[in-house]
C-alpha positions in Angstrom: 0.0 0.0 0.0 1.2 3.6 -0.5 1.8 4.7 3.2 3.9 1.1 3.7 5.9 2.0 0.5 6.2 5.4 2.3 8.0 4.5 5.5 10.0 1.6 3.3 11.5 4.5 1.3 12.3 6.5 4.5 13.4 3.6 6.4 15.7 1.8 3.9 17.1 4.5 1.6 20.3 3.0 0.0 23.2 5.0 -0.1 27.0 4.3 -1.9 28.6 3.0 2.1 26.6 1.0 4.4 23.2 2.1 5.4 23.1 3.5 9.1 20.0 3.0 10.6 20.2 4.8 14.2 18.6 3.5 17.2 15.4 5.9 17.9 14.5 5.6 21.5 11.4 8.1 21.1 10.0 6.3 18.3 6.0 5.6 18.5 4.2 3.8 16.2 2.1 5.7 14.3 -1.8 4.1 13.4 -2.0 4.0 9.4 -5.8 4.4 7.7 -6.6 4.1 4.7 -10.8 4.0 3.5 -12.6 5.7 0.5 -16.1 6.1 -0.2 -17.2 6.0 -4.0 -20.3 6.1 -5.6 -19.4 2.7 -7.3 -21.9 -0.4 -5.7 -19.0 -2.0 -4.4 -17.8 -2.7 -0.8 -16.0 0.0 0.7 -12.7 -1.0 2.2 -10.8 0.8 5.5 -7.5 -0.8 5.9 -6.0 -0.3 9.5 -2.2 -0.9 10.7 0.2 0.8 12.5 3.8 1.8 11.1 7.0 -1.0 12.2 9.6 0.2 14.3 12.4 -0.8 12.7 13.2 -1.8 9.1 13.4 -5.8 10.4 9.5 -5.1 11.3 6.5 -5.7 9.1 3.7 -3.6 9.8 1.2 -4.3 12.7 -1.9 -4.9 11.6 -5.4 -3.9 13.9 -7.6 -7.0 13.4 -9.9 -5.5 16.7 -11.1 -2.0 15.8 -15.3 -1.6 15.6 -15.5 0.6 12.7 -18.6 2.3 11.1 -18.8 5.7 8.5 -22.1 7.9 9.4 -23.9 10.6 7.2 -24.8 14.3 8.1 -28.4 13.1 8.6 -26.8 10.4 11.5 -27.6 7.1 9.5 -24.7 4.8 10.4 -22.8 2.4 8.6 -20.7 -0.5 10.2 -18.0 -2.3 8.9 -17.0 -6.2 9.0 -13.7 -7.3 9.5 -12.1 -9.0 6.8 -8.5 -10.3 7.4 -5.5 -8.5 6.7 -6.0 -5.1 8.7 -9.5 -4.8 6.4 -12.9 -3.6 7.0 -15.6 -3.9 4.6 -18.8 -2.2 4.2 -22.1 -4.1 2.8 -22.5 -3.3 -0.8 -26.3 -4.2 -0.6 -26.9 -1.8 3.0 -24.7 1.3 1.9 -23.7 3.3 -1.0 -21.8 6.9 -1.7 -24.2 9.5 -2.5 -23.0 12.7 -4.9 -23.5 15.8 -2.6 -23.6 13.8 0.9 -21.1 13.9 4.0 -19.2 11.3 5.2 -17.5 10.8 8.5 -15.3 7.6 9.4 -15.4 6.6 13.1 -12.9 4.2 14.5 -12.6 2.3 18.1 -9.4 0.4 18.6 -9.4 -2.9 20.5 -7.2 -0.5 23.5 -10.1 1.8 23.8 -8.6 5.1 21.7 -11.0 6.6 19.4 -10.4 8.3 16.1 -12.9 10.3 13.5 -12.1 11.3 10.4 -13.4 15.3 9.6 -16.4 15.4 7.6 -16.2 14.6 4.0 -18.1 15.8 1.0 -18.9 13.6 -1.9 -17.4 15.8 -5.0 -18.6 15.2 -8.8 -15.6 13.6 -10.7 -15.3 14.7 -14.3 -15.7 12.6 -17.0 -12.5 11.1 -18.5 -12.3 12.0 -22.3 -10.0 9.0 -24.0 -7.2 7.2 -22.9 -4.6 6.8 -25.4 -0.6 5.9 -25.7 2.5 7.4 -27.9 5.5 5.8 -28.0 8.4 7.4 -25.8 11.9 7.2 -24.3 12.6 7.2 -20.5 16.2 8.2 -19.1 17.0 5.4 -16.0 20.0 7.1 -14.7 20.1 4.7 -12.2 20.4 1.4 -14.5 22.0 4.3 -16.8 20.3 3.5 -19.9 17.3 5.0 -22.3 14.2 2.5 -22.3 11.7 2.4 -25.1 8.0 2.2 -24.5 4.9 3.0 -24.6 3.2 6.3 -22.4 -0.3 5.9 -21.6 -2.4 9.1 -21.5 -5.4 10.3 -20.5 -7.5 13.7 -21.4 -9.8 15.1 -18.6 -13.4 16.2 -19.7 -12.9 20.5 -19.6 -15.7 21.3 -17.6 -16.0 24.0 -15.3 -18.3 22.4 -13.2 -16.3 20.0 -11.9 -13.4 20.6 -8.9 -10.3 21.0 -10.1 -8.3 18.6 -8.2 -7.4 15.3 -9.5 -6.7 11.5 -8.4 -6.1 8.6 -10.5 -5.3 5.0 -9.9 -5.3 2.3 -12.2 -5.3 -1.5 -12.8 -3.0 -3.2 -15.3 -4.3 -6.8 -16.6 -2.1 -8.6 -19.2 -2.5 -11.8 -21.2 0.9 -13.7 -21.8 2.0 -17.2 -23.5 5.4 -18.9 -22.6 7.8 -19.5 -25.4 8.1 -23.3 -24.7 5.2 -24.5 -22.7 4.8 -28.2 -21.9 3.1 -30.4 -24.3 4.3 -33.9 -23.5 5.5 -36.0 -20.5 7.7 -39.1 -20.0 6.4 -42.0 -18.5 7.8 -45.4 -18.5 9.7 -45.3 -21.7 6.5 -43.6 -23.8 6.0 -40.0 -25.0 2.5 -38.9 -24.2 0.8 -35.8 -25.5 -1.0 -33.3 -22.7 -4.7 -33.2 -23.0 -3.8 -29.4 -21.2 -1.3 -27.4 -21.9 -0.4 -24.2 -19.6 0.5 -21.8 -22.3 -1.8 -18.5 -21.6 -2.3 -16.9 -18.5 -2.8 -13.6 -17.3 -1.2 -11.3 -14.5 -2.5 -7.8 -13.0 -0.7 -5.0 -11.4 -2.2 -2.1 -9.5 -0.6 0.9 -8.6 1.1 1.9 -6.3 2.4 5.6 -7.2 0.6 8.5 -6.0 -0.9 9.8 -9.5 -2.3 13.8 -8.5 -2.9 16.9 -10.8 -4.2 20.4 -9.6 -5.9 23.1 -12.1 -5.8 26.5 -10.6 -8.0 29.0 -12.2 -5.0 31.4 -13.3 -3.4 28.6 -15.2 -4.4 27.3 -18.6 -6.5 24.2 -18.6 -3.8 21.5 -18.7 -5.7 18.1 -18.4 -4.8 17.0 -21.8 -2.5 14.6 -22.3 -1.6 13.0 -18.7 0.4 10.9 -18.0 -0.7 7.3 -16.3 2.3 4.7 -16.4 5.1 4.1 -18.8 6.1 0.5 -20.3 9.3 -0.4 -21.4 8.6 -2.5 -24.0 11.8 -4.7 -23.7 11.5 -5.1 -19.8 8.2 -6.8 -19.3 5.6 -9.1 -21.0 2.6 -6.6 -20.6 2.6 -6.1 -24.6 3.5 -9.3 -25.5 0.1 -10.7 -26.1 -3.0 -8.2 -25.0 -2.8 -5.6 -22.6 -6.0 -4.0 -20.8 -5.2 -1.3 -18.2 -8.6 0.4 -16.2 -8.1 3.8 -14.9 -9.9 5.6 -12.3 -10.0 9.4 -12.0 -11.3 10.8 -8.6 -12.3 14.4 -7.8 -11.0 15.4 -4.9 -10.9 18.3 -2.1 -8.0 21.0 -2.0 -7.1 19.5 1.3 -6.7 16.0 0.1 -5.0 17.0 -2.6 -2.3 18.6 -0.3 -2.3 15.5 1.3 -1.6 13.7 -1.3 1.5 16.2 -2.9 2.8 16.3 0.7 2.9 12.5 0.9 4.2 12.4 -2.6 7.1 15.2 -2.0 8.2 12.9 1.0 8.5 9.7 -0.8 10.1 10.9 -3.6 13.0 13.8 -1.4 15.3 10.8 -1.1 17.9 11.7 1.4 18.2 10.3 5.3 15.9 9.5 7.4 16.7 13.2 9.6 15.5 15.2 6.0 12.0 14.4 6.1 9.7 12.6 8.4 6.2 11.7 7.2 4.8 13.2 9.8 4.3 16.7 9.0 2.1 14.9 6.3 -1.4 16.1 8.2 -3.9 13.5 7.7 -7.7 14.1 8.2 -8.3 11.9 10.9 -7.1 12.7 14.7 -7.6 10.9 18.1 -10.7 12.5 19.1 -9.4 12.1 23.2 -5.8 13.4 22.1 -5.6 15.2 19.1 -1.8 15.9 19.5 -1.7 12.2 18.7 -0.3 11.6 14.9 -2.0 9.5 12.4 -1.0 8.7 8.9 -3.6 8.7 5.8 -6.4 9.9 5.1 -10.1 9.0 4.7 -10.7 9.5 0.8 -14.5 10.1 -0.5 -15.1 10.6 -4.1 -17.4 10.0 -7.0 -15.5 8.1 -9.5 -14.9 8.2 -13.3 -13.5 4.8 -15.3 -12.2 4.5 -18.5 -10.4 0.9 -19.7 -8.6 0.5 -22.6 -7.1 -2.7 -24.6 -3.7 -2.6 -26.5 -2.5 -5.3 -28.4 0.7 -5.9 -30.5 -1.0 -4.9 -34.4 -1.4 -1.3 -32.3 2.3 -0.9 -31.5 3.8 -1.9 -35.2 4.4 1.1 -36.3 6.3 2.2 -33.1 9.8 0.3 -33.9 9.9 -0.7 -30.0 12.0 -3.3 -29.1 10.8 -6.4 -28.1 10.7 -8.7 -24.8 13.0 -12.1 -24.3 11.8 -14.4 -22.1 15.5 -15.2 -21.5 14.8 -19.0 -21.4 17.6 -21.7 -20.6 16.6 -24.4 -23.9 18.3 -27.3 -24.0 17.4 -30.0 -27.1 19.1 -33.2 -27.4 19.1 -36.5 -28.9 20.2 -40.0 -28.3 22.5 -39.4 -30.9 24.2 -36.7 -29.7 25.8 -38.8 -27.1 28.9 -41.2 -27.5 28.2 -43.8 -27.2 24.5 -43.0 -27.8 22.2 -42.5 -24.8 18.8 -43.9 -23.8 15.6 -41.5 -23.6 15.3 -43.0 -20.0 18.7 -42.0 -19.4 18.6 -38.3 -21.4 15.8 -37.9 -19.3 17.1 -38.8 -15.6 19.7 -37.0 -16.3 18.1 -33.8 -17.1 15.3 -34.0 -14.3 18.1 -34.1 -11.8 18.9 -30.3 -12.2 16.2 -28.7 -9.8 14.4 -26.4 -11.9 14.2 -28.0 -14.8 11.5 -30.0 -17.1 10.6 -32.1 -20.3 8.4 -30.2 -22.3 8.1 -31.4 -25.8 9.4 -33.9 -28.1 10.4 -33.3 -31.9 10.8 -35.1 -35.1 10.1 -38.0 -33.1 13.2 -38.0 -32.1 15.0 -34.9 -30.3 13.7 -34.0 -26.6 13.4 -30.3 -25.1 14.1 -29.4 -21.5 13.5 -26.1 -20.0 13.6 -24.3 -17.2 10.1 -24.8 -15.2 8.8 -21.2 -15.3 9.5 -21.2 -18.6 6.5 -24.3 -19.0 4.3 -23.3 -17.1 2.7 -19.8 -17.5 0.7 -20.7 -13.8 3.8 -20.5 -11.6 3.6 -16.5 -12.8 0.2 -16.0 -13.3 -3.3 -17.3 -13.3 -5.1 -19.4 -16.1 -8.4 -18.2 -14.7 -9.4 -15.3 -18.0 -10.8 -12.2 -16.0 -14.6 -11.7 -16.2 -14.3 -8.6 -18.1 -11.1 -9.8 -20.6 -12.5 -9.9 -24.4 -9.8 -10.8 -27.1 -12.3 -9.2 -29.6 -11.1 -5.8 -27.9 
């Protein structure tokens, strides 16, 4: 989650000697929230934890909080634990309202309560088109120029609308393996898979923070934004079909500073003594001891949603690169031995390296070993085709 990636970045920044990482005898752990309210049907989630003390530490999870969001008019919402720090709302009870107020109200199990400040549901503009060009990204930490694909969007211009913006999105790809299995050896015999584990799919969400303000002195600049960059060489997103689902949130002024605050302090760099997250004001506060510190911020929004597909007829005109699977291949036959060796023999041989597997036999006569990821597209992904995929897209 973002506010975990946050205190990773602060806690762990690499340097060119030995990382120092100081013993802090005043340290407290700090309660992490993160909730939003959309107008989507959905359950609502309100993740709780609190931030590790040390970068050995994972972060502590509250699996005992009594959690409920009310409304200006006092109707009252609770939420049902979930696992994993998460609270759910009841898609058929309760649903975001444009115009409403929202307020999140937290109990933990040691008795400290927490409210968020009223929220108001904004309007989101619409999202025009979502779109990609090809470009070229500096790494000057790898030192190198990658080729790729930008995807953009353009915001709706509408004056209506607020003028503060939030995006995530959702990245779902379909893949194939370059040598998936397609035969087995048993007992001497070659025999043919009824199933072979060639397509799968994978999904990525993200996990930058993705913000854009439009003051009113400044020209309208929510044209051409840009979402996430794909080196086209470094990952198998475009290999196959590529869908990526975008989200645009309206948000307040204050969430917004939120949000660049946040952002500023995760991307400073640094030590650990340049800049602690915690002048990073969130909008909730112990209502007993509001002195207390608290990290995030309870997000509510009307949402706006826009998916696109891309596949590789799209990108031929781009001159990108392509990806390599980087496969270890290995294709022998009895005869390539002296004297000549067995299949049973080839084989045993083979399967001894860990990591490695028959996949295919050719001409009758030659065998093909690879390396297991390599055969099975499962061990990476899933071969379950997301409800929404359509390969006519």
């Amino acid at each position: 989650m973002k506010f975990q990636f946050l205190f990773f970045c602060i806690f762990a920044i690499g340097t060119c000697t030995d990382p120092y990482y100081p013993h802090l005898d005043k340290y407290q752990s700090v309660l992490v929230v993160e909730g939003l309210v959309t107008d989507e049907k959905v359950p609502y989630e309100v993740r709780l934890s609190r931030t590790f003390q040390s970068i050995d530490s994972i972060p502590e999870i509250i699996n005992d909080a009594i959690i409920h969001i009310s409304d200006e008019t006092g109707n009252m919402t609770s939420l049902k634990y979930s696992g994993d720090g998460i609270y759910k709302t009841d898609s058929a009870l309760f649903c975001g309202e444009l115009g409403k107020t929202y307020t999140l109200h937290i109990e933990t199990g040691d008795g400290n309560k927490y409210q968020s400040q009223p929220c108001v549901m904004l309007p989101a503009a619409d999202i025009d088109s979502v779109y990609f060009n090809r470009e070229e990204i500096i790494d000057n930490i790898r030192g190198k120029i990658s080729a790729g694909i930008m995807i953009y969007l353009d915001i709706e211009d509408n004056n209506e609308y607020g003028r503060y913006f939030l995006w995530e999105y959702e990245e779902t790809w379909k893949f194939s393996l370059p040598y998936p299995r397609r035969y087995e050896y048993i007992n001497g015999a070659f025999i043919k898979l009824d199933t072979v584990r060639e397509y799968c799919w994978k999904s990525n969400k993200s996990g930058e923070i993705l913000i854009l303000s439009e003051l009113p002195d400044q020209e309208y600049s929510g044209k051409k934004v840009p979402i996430t960059f794909i080196a086209s060489d470094e990952s198998d997103r475009l290999t196959d079909r590529y869908s990526i689902l975008i989200k645009q949130y309206s948000i307040s002024q204050k969430e917004f500073d939120f949000w660049h605050n946040l952002k500023q302090v995760n991307e400073d760099g640094g030590n650990i003594f340049d800049t602690q997250p915690f002048p990073v004001l969130s909008n909730i506060y112990n209502t007993d001891d509001p002195e207390e510190k608290v990290l995030g911020y309870f997000e509510v929004s009307s949402v706006k949603e826009r998916r696109i597909f891309i596949i590789p007829e799209d990108l031929k005109e781009l001159d990108l690169p392509g990806f390599n699977y980087n496969c270890l291949k290995y294709v022998v036959a009895p005869s390539d031995y002296k004297p000549p060796m067995s299949y049973d023999e080839i084989y045993e041989g083979f399967m001894a390296h860990e990591g490695i597997v028959f996949v295919e036999l050719i001409d009758n006569e030659k065998v093909v070993f690879v390396q297991e990821e390599c055969s099975d597209c499962s061990i990476v992904g899933t071969l379950t085709k997301p409800e929404f995929w359509d390969d006519l897209q």
